[in-house]
N, C-alpha and C positions, 0 to 999 in steps of 0.2 A: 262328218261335216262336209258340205260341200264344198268344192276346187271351184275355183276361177281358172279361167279358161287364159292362159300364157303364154303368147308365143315363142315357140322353139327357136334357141339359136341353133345356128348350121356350128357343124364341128369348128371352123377355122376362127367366128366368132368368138366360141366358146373359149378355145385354145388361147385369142389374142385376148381378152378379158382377165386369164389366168394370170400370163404370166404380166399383164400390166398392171395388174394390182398387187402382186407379189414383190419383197425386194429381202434379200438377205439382211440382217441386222445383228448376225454372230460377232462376237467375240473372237478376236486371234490370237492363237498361242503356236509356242516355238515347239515341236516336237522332235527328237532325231528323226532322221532318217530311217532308223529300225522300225520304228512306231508310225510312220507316216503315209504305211500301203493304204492307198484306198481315201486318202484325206485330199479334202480340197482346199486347194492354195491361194492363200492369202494377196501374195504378194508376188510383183514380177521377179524372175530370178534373171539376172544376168553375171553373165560370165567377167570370174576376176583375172582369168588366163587363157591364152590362144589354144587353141586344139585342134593337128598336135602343137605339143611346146616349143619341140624341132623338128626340122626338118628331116625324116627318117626313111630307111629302108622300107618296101613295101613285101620285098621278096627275099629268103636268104640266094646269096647270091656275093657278086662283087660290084666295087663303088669305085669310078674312076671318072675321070675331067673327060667330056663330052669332046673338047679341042684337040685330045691328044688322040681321039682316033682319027681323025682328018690325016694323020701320019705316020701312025703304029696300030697293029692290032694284036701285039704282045707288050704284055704290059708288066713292072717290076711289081714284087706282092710285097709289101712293108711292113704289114701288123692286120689287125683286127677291130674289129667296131661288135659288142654285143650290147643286149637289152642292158641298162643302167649300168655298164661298163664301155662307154666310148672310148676313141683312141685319141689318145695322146700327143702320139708322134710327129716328126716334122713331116711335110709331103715335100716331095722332089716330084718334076717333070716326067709325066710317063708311067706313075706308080698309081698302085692300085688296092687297096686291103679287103679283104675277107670281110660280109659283114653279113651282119640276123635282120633276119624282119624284127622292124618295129627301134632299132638299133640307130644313135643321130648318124646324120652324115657330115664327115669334117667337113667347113668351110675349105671350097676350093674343089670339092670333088659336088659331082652333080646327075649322076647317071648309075643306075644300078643292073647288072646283065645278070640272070638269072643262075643261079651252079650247072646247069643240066646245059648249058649253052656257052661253055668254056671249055677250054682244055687243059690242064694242067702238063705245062712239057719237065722234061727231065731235070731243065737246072732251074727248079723253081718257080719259073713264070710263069702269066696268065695268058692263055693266047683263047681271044673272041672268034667264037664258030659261028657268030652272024653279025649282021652289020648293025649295032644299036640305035635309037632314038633318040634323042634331047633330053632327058628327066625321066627316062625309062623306069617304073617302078621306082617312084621316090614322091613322098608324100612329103609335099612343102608344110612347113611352118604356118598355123594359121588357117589353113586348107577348108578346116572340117567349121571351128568356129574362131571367132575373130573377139578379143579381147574387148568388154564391155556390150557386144551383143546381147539380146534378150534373146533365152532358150527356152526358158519356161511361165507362162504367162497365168496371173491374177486367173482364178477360175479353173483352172485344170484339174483336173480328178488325177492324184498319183498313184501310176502302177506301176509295177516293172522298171520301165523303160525309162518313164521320167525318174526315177529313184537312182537308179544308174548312171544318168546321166547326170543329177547332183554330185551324187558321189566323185565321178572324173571331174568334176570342176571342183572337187574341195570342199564341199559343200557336208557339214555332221549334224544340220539341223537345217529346218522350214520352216516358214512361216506358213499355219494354215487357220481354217475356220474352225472352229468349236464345232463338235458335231451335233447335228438338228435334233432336236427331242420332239419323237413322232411319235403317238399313242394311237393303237387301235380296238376298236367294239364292234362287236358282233350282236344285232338284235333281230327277234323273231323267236314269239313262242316255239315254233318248229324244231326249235333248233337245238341237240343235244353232243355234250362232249363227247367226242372220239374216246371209247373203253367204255362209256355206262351202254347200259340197254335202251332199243327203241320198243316205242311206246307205237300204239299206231298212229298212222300220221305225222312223224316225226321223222324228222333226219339228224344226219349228222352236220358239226359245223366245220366244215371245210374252208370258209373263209378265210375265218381268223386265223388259220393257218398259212393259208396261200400267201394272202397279204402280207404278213410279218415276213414270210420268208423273202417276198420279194423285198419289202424294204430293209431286211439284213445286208441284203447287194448292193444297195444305197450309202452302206455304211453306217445309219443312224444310230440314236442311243430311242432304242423300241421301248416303250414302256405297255406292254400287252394288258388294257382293263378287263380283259375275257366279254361273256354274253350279258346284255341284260334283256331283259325280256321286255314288251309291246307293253311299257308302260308309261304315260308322262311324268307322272314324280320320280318315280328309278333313272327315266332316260335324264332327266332335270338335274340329279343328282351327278349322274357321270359326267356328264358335260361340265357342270360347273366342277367338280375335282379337275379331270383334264384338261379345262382351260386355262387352271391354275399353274399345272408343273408342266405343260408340253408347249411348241411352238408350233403345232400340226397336227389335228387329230384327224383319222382314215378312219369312216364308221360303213358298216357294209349294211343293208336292208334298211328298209321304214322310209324311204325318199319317194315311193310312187303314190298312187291316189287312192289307195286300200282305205275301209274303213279303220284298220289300227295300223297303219300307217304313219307312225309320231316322229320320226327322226326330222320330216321340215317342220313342223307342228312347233317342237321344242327351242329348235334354232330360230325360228321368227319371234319366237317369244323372249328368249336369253340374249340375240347376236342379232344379226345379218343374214340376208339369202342374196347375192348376188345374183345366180339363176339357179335353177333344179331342174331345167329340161333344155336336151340337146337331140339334137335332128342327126341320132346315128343308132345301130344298129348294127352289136346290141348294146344295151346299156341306155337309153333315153332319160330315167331317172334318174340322172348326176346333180349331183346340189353341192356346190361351194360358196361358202359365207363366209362368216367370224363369229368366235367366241371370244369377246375382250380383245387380247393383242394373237388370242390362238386362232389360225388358219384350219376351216374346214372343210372336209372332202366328203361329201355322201353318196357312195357305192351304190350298186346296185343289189339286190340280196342274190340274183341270177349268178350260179358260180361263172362262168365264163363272162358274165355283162362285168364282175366285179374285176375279173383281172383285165381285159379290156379299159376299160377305164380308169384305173389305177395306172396301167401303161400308156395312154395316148395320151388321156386328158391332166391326170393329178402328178404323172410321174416329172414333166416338167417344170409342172411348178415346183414342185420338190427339189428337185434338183437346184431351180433359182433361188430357194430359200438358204439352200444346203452354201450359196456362196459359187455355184457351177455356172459356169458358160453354158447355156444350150446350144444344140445341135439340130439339123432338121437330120432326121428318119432318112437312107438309103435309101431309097427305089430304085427295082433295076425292071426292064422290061422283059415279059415274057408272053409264049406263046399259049391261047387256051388250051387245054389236051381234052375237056370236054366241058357239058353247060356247068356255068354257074347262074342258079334261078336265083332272081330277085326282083322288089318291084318297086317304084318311082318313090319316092318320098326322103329315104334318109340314106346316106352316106353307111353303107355297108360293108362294115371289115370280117370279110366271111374270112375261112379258116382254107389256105392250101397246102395242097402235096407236091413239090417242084419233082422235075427229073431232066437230064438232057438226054437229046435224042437228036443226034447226028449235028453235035455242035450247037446246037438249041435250047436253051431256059426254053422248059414248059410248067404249066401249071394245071393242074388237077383239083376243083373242091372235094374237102375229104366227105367220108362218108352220110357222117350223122356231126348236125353240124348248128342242133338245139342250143341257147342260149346259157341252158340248166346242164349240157353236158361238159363238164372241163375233160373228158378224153376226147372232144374233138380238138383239145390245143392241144392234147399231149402226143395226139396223130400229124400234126400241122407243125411245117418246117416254115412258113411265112403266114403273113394277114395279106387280103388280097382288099384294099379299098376300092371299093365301085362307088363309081359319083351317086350323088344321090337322085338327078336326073335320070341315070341309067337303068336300062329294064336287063330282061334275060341276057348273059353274055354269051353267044354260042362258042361251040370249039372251031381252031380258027382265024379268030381275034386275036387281038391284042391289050392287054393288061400291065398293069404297073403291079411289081409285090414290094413287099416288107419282111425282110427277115425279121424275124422272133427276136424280141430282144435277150442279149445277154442274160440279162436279171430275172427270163423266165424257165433259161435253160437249165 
């Protein structure tokens, strides 16, 4: 059937259109902390307690009144301070106790001198082999975070770090987002499962794999519909099932101007086309609409066009749906190490090889760097966006990159 003639939004269009029509609308639920790697957070976390609690050692060492070296540098040793075992005792003028990192320091003493920078004389005492500081190794009360601060904020992806740091504030549960239920299809007569035989003419479907894998990094709850084949009542049918159970379907091939070509065909017929062409390279055939209340993303069938656009264009909004704060992409500047060919029209995220060289980010296009080959990503340590203004970049120049994201390493 014949195409109307569309014009291309530029990437950043595209991009601002995504995520303004996108908004999160999950459900929260409480999960422990065991179960919450990788979930996004519902709600601000603020702290019920200062950190630290007390005011503690930073070094094992000894702990004595900052005043009384103004007049002594031998000092009486009275007792001991360890971790969850403080000291007790009365202090008197001039004394000084043994104490551990991480161990409170009695009110009245304010100064800690390291072991390795005392001396221990014959009847007991401490005598300082250097002249100490004011609060020398001593972590105040309060220091790190301050009672009722926000630590962790609405939208955060928990890993690690943030888990941990729940954990030290008391924390045995989170509030987060339900996770996103995102379905993916694979269409294109061509296209045959990884293990059967090819026919001629046919490949294998490598999509349906890549994709799912990346949005396992995502966290979601994936519901994989597998292939359907170049046809509008089949393609008709899956859509309307996965517009039913999912909140986001990722569909890879059928968005360009081929004569069976049905993935926009079906969606303008069922849903919505917000756009189906963007002004980059590669991947041009991007199509996001709606299915009822399901959000759609149509890939490109190009393996490299498909995970490209899944990473710049669709993974954002994903993530917005997912209940996530987005982030803009690092760039860092580098130097060319030789040409990268290209020509005017569309914003080009060619594929490179970084190395330094004499203190120097440079950058290298890898070898073979076809749209249909996914080993030019699996050779490529970043994406190198070239404006889409821009022609040949000689070696020389200077270039912005982008490391690889996580989720495709």
């Amino acid at each position: 059937m014949p195409q109307e003639k569309t014009p291309m939004l530029s990437f950043q269009q595209a991009l601002e259109q995504l995520l303004e029509a996108v908004s999160c609308q999950l459900q929260v639920q409480q999960v422990p902390l065991s179960q919450a790697l990788g979930r996004v957070l519902a709600e601000d976390i603020k702290s019920p307690l200062q950190i630290p609690a007390y005011t503690n050692a930073a070094m094992d060492g000894y702990a004595f009144c900052y005043a009384d070296a103004v007049n002594t540098q031998t000092f009486q040793l009275i007792g001991q301070s360890l971790a969850g075992h403080p000291y007790q005792g009365e202090l008197t003028p001039g004394c000084c106790i043994r104490i551990m990192t991480g161990a409170k320091l009695p009110a009245g003493l304010d100064t800690v001198v390291m072991q390795e920078q005392v001396k221990l004389t014959d009847d007991g005492k401490v005598q300082l082999c250097i002249e100490p500081k004011m609060a020398e190794h001593v972590r105040l009360a309060g220091s790190e975070i301050a009672k009722d601060a926000t630590v962790l904020r609405r939208g955060e992806r928990l890993g690690p770090l943030q888990l941990g740091l729940a954990a030290t504030l008391g924390f045995a549960e989170v509030a987060v987002y339900q996770k996103l239920k995102v379905g993916v299809i694979s269409t294109g007569d061509e296209l045959v499962a990884p293990g059967l035989p090819l026919a001629e003419g046919q490949l294998y479907d490598s999509n349906r794999f890549v994709i799912g894998a990346m949005l396992q990094r995502l966290d979601v709850e994936l519901i994989d519909y597998g292939w359907v084949a170049d046809d509008p009542a089949l393609l008709k049918a899956a859509f309307h099932r996965a517009a039913s159970e999912v909140d986001a379907l990722v569909t890879s091939g059928g968005v360009s101007v081929g004569d069976a070509d049905y993935t926009r065909q079906v969606l303008l017929e069922l849903g919505q086309v917000n756009f189906w062409q963007v002004a980059i390279k590669p991947g041009k055939p991007f199509a996001f609409g709606k299915l009822g209340n399901c959000w759609f993303f149509g890939l490109p069938g190009n393996p490299v066009s498909a995970v490209l656009t899944l990473d710049q264009l669709a993974q954002p909004a994903l993530r917005k749906l997912a209940g996530e704060r987005c982030k803009t992409p690092l760039q860092l500047p580098a130097l060319v190490k030789s040409k990268f060919r290209k020509k005017p029209g569309r914003l080009d995220f060619q594929r490179g090889v970084l190395c330094v060289t004499d203190g120097q980010l440079q950058v290298a296009p890898v070898a073979m760097d076809s749209s249909g080959m996914l080993s030019s990503l699996l050779a490529a340590d970043c994406l190198v966006p070239l404006a889409l203004e821009s022609d040949n970049i000689e070696a020389g120049e200077r270039v912005q990159v982008q490391l690889l994201s996580d989720w495709l390493r």
